[in-house]
Backbone as CSV, one residue per row, in Angstrom:
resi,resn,N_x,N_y,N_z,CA_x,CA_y,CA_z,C_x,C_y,C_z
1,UNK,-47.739,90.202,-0.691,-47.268,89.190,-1.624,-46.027,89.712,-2.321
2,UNK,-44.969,88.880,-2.223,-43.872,89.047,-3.181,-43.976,88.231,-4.280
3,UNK,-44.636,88.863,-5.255,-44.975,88.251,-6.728,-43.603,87.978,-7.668
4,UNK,-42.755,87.218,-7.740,-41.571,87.735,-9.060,-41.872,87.731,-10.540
5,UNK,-42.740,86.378,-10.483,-43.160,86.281,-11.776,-44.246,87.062,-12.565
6,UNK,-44.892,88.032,-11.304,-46.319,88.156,-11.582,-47.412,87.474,-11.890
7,UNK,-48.675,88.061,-12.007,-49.604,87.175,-12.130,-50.583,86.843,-10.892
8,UNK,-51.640,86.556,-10.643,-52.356,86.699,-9.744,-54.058,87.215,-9.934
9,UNK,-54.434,86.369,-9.221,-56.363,86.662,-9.379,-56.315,86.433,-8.379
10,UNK,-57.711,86.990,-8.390,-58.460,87.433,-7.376,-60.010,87.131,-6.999
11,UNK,-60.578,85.838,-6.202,-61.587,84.857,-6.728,-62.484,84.909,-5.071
12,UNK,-63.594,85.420,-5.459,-64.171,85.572,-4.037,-63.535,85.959,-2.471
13,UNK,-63.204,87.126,-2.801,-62.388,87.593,-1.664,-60.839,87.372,-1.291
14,UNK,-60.723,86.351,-2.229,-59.356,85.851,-1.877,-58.428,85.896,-3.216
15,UNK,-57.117,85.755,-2.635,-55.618,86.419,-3.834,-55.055,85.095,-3.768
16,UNK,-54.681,84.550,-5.418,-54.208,83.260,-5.403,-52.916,83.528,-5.822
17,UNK,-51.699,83.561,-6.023,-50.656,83.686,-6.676,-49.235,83.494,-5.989
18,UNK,-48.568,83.822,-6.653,-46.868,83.226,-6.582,-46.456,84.343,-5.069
19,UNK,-45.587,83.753,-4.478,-45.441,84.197,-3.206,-44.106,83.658,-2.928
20,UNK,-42.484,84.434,-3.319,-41.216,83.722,-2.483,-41.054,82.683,-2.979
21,UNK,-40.772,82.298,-4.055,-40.952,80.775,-4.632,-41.953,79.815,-4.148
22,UNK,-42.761,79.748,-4.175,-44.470,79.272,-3.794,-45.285,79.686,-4.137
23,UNK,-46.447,79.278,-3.430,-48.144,80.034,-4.102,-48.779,79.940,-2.379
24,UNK,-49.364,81.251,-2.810,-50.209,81.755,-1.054,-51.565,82.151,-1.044
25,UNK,-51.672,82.552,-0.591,-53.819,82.733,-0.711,-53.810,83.172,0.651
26,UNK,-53.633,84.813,0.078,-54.190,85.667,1.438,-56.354,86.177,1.621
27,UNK,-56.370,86.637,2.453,-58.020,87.122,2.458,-57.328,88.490,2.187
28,UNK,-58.279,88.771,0.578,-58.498,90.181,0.452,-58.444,91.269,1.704
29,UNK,-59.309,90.915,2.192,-59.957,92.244,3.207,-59.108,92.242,4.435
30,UNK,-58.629,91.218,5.063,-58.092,91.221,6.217,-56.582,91.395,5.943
31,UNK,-55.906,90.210,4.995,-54.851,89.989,4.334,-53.916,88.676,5.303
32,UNK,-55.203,88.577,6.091,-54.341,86.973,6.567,-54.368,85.611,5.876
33,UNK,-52.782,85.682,6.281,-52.659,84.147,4.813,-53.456,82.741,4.998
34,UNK,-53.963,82.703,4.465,-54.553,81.103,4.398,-53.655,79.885,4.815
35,UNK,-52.969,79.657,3.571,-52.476,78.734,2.871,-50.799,79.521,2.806
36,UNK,-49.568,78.330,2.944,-48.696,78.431,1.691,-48.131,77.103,0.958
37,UNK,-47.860,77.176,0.081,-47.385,75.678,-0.766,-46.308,75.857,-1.684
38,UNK,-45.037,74.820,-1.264,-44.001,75.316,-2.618,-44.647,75.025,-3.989
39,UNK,-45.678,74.289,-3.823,-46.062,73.324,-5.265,-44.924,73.209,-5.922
40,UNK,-44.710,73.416,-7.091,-43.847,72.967,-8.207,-42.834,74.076,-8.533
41,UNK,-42.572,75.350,-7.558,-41.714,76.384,-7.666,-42.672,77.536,-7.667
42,UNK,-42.010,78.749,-8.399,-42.794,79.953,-9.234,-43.302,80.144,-10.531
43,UNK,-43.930,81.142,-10.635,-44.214,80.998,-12.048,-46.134,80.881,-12.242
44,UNK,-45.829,81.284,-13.362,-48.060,81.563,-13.299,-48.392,79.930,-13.422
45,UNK,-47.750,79.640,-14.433,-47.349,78.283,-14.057,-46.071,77.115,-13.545
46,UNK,-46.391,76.579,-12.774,-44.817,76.469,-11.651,-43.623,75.706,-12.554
47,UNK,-42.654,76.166,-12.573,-41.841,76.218,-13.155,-40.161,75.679,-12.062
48,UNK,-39.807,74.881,-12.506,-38.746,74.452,-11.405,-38.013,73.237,-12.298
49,UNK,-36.462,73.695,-12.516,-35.705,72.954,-13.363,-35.934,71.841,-14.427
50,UNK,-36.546,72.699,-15.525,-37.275,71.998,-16.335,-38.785,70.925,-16.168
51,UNK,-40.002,71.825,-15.329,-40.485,70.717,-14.962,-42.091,71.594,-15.049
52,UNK,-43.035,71.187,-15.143,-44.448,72.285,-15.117,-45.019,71.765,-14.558
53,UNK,-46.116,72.663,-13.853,-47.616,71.894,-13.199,-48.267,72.509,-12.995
54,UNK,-49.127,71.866,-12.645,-51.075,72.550,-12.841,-51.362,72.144,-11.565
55,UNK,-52.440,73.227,-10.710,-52.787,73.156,-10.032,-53.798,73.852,-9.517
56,UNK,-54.982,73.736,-8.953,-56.002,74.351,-8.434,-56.456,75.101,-6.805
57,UNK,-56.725,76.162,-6.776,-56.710,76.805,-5.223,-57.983,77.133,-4.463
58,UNK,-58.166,76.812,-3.722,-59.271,77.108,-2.889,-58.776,78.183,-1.859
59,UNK,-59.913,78.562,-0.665,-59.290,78.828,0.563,-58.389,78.061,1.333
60,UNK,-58.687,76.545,1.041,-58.057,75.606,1.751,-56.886,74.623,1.462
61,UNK,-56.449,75.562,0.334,-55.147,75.288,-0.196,-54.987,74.633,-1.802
62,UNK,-53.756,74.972,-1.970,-53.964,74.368,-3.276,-53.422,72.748,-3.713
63,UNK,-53.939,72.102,-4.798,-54.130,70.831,-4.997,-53.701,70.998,-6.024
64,UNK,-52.323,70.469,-6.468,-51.283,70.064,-7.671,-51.700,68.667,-8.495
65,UNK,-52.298,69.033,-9.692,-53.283,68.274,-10.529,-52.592,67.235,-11.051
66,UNK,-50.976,68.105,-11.357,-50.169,67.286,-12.358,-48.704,67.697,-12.597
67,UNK,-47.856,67.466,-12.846,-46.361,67.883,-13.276,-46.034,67.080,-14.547
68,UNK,-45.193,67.660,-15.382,-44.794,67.305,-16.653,-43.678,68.148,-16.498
69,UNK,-43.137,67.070,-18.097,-41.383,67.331,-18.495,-41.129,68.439,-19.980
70,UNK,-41.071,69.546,-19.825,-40.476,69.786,-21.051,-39.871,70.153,-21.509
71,UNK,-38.686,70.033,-22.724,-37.722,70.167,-23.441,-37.234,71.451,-23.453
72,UNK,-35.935,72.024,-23.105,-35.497,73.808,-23.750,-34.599,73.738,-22.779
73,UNK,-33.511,74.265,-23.414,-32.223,74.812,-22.229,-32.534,76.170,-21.811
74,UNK,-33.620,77.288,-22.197,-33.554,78.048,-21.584,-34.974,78.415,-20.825
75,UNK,-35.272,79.343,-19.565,-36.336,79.480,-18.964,-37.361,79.861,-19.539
76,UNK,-38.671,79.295,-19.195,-39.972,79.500,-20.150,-40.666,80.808,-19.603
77,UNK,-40.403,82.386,-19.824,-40.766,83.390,-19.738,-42.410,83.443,-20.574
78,UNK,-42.547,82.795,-21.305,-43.723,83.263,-21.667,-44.861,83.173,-21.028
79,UNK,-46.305,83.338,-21.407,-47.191,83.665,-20.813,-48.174,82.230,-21.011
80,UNK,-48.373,81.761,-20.305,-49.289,80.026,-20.172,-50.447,80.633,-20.996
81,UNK,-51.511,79.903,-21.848,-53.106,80.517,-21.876,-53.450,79.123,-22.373
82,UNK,-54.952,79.618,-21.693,-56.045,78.313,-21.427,-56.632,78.710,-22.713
83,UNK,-57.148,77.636,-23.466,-58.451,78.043,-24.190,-59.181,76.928,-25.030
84,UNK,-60.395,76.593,-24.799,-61.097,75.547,-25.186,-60.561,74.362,-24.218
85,UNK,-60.316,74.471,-23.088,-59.752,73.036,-22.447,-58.351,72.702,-22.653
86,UNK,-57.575,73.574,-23.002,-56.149,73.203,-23.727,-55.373,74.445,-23.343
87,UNK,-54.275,73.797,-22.704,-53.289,74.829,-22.202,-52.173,74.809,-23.002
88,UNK,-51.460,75.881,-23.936,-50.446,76.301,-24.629,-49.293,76.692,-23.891
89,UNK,-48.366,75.920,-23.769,-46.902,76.658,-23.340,-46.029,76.212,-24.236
90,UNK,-45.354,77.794,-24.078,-43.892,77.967,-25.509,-42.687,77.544,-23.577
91,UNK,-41.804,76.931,-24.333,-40.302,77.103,-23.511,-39.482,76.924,-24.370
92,UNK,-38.693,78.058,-24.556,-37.623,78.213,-25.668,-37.923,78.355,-26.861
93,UNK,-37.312,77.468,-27.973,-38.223,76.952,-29.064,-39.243,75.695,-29.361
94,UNK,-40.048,75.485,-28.028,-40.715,74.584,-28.285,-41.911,75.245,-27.818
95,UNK,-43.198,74.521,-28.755,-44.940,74.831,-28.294,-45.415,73.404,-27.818
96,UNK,-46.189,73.932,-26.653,-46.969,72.351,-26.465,-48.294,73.069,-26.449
97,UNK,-49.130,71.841,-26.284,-50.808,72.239,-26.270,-50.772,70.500,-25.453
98,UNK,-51.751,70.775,-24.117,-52.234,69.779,-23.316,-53.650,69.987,-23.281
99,UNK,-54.231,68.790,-23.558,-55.542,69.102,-22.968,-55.766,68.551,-21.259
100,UNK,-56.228,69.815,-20.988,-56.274,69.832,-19.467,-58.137,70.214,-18.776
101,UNK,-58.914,69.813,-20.139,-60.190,69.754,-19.770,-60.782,68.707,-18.555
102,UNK,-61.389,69.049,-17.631,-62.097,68.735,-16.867,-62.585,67.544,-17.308
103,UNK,-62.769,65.918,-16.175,-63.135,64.831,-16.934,-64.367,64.167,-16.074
């Protein structure tokens, strides 16, 4: 895996994360790739000219939940976190909070 952004788990044998501008899902043990998907760019969360998204991975690839717009002239380096159903991202000088609980 060529990670740039870093970031990456590791969920029943298998590695979910950023890969070359994309997301890949190799097998732990063997290291043959599953899956690849540009989804929405790089990034822990995908990140591509002002634009975010959420998305979920299996072995059998991953499934892009959602994309949204948000505000900042400069790149959102910070770190995404989940908590209580609600995902926090800073870009630039702006905070959002989505609720992204399960329905």
């Amino acid at each position: 895996m060529d990670c740039h952004i870093g970031g990456y788990v590791i969920v029943d044998g298998y590695i979910y994360g950023n890969h070359k501008n994309g997301w890949t899902c190799p097998d732990l043990k063997t290291g043959a790739k599953k899956w690849f998907d540009k989804g929405a760019g790089k990034g822990l969360l995908c990140w591509d000219d002002g634009k975010a998204g959420l998305a979920t991975c299996s072995p059998d690839g991953l499934e892009m939940r959602g994309t949204f717009s948000v505000d900042g002239s400069n790149q959102g380096w910070a770190r995404p976190v989940v908590f209580g159903g609600r995902l926090y991202l800073r870009c630039d000088d702006n905070l959002y909070c989505f609720n992204v609980k399960a329905r």
